[in-house]
LOKEMI-804940 format. One line per field, with one value per residue: residue number from 1; residue in three letters; x, y, z of N, C-alpha, C, CB in turn. Coordinates in Angstrom, 2 decimals. Glycine has a CB too. Example, Ala and Ser with C-alpha at 12.3 -4.5 7.8 and 13.67 -1.06 7.14 Angstrom:
<pts>
seq	1/2;
type	ALA/SER;
n_east	13.19/12.85;
n_north	-5.69/-2.25;
n_up	7.80/7.08;
ca_east	12.30/13.67;
ca_north	-4.50/-1.06;
ca_up	7.80/7.14;
c_east	13.20/12.90;
c_north	-3.30/0.03;
c_up	7.80/7.87;
cb_east	11.31/14.08;
cb_north	-4.47/-0.60;
cb_up	9.05/5.72;
</pts>
This chain:
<pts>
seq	1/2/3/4/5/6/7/8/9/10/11/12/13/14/15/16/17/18/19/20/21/22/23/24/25/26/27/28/29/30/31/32/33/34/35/36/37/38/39/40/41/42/43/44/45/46/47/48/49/50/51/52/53/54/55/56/57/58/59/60/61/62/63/64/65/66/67/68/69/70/71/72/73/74/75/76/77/78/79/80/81/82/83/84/85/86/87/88/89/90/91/92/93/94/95/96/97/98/99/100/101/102/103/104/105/106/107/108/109/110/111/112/113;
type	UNK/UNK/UNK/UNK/UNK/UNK/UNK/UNK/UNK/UNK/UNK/UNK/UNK/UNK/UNK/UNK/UNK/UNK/UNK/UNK/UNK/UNK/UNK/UNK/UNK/UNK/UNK/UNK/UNK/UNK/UNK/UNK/UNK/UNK/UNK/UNK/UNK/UNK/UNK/UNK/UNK/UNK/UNK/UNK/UNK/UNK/UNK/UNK/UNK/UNK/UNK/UNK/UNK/UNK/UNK/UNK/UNK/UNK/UNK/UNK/UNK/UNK/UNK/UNK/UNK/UNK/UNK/UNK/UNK/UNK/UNK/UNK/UNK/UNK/UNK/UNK/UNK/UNK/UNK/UNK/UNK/UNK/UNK/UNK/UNK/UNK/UNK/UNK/UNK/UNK/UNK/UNK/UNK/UNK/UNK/UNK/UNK/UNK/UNK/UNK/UNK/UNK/UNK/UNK/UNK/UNK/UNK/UNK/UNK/UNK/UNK/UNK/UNK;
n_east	107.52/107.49/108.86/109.75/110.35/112.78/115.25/118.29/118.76/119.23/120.48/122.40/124.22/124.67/126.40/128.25/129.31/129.68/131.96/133.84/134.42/135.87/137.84/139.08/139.88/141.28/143.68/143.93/144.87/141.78/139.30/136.16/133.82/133.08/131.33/129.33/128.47/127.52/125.40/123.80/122.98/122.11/119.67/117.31/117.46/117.62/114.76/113.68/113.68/113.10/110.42/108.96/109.06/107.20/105.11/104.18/103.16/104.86/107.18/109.43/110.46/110.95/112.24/114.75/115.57/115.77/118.06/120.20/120.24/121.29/123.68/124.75/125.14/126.10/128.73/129.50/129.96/131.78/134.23/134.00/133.00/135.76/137.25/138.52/137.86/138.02/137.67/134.94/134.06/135.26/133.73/131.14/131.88/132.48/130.07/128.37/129.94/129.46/126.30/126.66/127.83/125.89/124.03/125.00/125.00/122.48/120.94/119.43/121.52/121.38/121.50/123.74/127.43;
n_north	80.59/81.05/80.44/82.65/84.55/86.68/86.21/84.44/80.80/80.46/78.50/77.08/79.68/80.07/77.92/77.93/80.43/79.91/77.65/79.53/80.83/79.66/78.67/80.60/81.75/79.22/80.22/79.55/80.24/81.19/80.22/80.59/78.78/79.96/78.97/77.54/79.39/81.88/79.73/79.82/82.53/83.46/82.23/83.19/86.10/86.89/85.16/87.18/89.57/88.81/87.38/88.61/91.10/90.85/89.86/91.93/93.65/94.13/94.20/92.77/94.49/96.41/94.16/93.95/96.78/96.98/95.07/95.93/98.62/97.20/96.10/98.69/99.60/97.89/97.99/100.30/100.39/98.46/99.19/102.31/105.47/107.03/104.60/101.63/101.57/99.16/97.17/97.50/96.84/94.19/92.56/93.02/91.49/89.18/88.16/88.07/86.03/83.66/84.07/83.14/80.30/79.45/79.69/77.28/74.85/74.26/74.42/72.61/71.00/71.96/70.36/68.39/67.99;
n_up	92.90/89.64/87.49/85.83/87.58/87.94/89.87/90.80/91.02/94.61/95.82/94.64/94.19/96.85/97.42/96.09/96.73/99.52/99.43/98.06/100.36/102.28/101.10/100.59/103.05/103.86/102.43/100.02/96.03/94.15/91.67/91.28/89.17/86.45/84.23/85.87/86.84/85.13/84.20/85.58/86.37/84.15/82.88/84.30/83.97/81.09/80.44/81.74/80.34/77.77/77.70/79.80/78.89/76.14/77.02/78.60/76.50/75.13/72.07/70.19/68.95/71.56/73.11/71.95/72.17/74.81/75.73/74.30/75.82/77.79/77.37/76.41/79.13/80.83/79.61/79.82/82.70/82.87/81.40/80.50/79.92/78.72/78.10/76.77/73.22/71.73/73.53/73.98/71.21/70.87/72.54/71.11/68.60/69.92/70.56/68.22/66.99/68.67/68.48/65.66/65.76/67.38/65.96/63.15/65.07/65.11/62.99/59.72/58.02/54.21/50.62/48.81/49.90;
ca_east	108.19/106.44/109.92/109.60/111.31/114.36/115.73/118.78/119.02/120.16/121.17/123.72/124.80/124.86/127.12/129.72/130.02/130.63/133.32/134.88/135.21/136.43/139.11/139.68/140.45/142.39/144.54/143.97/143.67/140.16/138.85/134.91/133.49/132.22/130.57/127.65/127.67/126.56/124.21/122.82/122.32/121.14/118.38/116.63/117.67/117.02/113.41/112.40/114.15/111.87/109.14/107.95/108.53/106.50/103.63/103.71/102.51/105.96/107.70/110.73/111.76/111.06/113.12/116.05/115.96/116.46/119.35/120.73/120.51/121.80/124.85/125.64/125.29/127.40/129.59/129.85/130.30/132.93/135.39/133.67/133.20/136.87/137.42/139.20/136.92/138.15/136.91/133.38/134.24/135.57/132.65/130.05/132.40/131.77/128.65/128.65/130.50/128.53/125.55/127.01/128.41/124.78/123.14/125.57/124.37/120.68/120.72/119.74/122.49/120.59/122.08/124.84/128.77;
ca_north	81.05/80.09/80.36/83.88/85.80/86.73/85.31/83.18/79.54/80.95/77.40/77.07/80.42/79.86/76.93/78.78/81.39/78.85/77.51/80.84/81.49/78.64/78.30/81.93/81.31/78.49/80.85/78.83/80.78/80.66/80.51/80.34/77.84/81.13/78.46/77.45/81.18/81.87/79.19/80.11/83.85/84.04/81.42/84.47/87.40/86.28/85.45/88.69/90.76/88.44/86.41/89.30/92.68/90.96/89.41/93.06/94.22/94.98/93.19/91.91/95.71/96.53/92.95/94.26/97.97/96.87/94.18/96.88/99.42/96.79/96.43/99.90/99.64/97.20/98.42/101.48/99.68/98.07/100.21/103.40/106.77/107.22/103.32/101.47/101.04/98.12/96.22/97.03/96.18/93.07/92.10/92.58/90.64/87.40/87.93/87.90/84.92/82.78/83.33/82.32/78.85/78.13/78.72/76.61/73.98/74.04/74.47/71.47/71.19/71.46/69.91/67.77/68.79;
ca_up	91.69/88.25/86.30/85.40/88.77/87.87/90.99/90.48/92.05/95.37/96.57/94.06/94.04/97.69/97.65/94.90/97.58/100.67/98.72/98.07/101.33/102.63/100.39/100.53/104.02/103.56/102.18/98.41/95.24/94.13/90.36/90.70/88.08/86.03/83.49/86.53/87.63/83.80/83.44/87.24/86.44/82.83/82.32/84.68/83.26/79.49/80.75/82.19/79.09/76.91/77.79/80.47/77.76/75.31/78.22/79.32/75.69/74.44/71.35/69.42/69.05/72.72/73.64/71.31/72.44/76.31/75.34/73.69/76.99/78.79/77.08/77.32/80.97/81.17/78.54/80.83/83.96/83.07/80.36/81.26/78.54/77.74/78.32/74.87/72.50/70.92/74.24/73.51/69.58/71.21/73.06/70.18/67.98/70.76/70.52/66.85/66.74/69.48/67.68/64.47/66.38/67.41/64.35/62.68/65.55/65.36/61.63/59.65/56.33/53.25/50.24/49.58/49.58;
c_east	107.62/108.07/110.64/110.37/112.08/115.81/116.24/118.79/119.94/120.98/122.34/124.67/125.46/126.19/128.87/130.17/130.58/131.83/134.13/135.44/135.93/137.69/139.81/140.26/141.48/144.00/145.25/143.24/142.38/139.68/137.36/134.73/132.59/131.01/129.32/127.48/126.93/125.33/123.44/121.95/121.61/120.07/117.16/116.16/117.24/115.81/112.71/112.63/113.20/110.69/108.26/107.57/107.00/105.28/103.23/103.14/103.95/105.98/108.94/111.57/111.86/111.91/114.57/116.43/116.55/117.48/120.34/121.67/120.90/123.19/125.21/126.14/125.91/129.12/130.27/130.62/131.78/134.60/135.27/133.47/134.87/137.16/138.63/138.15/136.84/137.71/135.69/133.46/134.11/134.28/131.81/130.71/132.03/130.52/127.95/128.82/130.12/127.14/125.56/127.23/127.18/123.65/123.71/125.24/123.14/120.17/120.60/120.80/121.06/121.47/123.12/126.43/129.46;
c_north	80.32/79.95/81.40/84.97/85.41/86.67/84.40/82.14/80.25/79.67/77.13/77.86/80.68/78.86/77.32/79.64/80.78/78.75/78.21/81.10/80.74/78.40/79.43/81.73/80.50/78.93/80.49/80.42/80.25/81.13/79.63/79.85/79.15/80.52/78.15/78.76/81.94/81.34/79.38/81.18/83.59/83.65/83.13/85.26/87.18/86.44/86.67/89.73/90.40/88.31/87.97/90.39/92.19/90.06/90.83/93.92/95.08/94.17/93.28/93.53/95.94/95.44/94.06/95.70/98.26/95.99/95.31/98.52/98.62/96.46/97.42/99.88/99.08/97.58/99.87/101.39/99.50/98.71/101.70/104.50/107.13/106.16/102.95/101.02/99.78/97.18/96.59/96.15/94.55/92.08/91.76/91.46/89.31/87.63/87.28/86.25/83.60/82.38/82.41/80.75/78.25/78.32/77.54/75.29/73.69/74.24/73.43/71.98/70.46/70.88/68.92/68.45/67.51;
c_up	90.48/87.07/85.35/86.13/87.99/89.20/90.74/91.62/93.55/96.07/96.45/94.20/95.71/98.01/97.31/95.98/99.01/100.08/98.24/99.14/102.11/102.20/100.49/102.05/104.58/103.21/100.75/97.67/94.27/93.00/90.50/89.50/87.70/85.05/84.40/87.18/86.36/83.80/84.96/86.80/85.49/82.60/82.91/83.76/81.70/79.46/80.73/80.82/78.15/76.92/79.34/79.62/77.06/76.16/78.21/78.29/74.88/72.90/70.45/69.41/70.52/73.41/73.25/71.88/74.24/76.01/74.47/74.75/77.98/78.64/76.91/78.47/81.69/80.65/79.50/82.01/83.80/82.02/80.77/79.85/77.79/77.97/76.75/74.63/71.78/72.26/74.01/71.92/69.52/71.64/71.81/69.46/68.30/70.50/69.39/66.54/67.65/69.10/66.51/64.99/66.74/66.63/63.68/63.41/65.64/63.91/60.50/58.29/55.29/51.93/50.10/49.05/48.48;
cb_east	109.72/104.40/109.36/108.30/111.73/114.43/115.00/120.09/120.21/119.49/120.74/123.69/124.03/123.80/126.44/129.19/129.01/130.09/133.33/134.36/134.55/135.76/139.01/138.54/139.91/141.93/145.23/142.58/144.23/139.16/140.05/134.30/132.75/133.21/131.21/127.32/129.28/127.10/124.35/123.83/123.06/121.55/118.04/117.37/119.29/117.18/113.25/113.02/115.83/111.87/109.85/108.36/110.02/107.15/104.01/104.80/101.23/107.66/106.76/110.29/111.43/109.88/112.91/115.94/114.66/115.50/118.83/119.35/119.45/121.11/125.19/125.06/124.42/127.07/128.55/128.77/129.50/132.51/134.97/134.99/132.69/137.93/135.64/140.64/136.73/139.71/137.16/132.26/135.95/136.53/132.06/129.50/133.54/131.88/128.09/130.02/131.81/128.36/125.05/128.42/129.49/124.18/123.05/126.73/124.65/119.77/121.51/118.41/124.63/119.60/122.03/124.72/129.90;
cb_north	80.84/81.67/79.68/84.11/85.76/88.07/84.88/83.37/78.11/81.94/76.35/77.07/81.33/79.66/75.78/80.03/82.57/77.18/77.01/82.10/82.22/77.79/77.85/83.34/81.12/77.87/80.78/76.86/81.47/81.16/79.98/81.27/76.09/82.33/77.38/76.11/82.73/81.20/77.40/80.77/85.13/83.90/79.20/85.25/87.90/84.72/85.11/89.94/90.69/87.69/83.90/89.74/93.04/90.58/88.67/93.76/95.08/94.92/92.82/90.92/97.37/96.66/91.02/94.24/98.79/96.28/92.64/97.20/100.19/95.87/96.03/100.95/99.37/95.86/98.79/101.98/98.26/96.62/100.18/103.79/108.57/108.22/102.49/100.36/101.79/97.93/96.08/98.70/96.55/93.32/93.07/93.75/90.84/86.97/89.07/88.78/85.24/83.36/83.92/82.96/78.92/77.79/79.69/77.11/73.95/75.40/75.11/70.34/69.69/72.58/70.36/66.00/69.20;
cb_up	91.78/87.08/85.46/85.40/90.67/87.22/91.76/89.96/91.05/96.35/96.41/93.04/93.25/97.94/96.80/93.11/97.87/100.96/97.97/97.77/102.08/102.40/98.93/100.20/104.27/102.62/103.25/98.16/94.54/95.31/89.06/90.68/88.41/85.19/82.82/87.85/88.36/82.74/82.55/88.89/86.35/81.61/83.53/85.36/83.41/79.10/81.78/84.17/78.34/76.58/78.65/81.79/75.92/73.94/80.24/80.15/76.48/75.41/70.68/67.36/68.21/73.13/72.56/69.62/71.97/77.61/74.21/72.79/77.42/79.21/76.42/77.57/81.69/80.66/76.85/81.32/84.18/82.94/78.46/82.54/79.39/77.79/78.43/74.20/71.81/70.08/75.60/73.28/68.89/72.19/74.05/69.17/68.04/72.76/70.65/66.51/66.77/70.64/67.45/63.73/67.76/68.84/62.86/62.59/66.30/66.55/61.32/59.54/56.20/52.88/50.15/49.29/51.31;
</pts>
């Protein structure tokens, strides 16, 4: 693997699912740590949407126009065509507002207050 499959850590993701079932068995309820099932999957997925489109001769619009068809597809998935719309609304909104939170962190302050 050079860093590029989009093949998540299966060790981890391996481990998260032992411990589901185990506990599920146990007859415990069971709230997967969704924060290392995030940072498992996406580093991937991110990759191949970026760093392979624009290897493969794509660019910045071709990145944006699949991130775009992939939130439909999800957007679909999970609300559906007559779904509520204010959960997609909702969604972009986080989105919105996550980037804003890490520009605001990676941004140096210019001036003074």
């Amino acid at each position: 693997m050079d860093g590029r499959d989009v093949e998540p850590d299966h060790r981890v993701l391996g481990r998260v699912s032992r411990l589901h079932e185990l506990l599920r068995h146990a007859g415990r309820a069971v709230m997967i740590d969704q924060r290392l099932l995030h940072n498992t999957l996406l580093p991937p997925i991110v990759n191949a949407m970026t760093v392979r489109v624009v290897d493969s001769g794509g660019d910045v619009a071709d990145v944006l126009t699949l991130a775009e068809s992939v939130l439909l597809g999800v957007s679909l998935a999970c609300v559906g065509l007559g779904g509520d719309p204010g959960a997609i609304d909702a969604m972009l909104q986080r989105v919105k507002d996550r980037r804003t939170a890490l520009q605001l962190t990676v941004m140096p302050v210019k001036g003074k207050a």
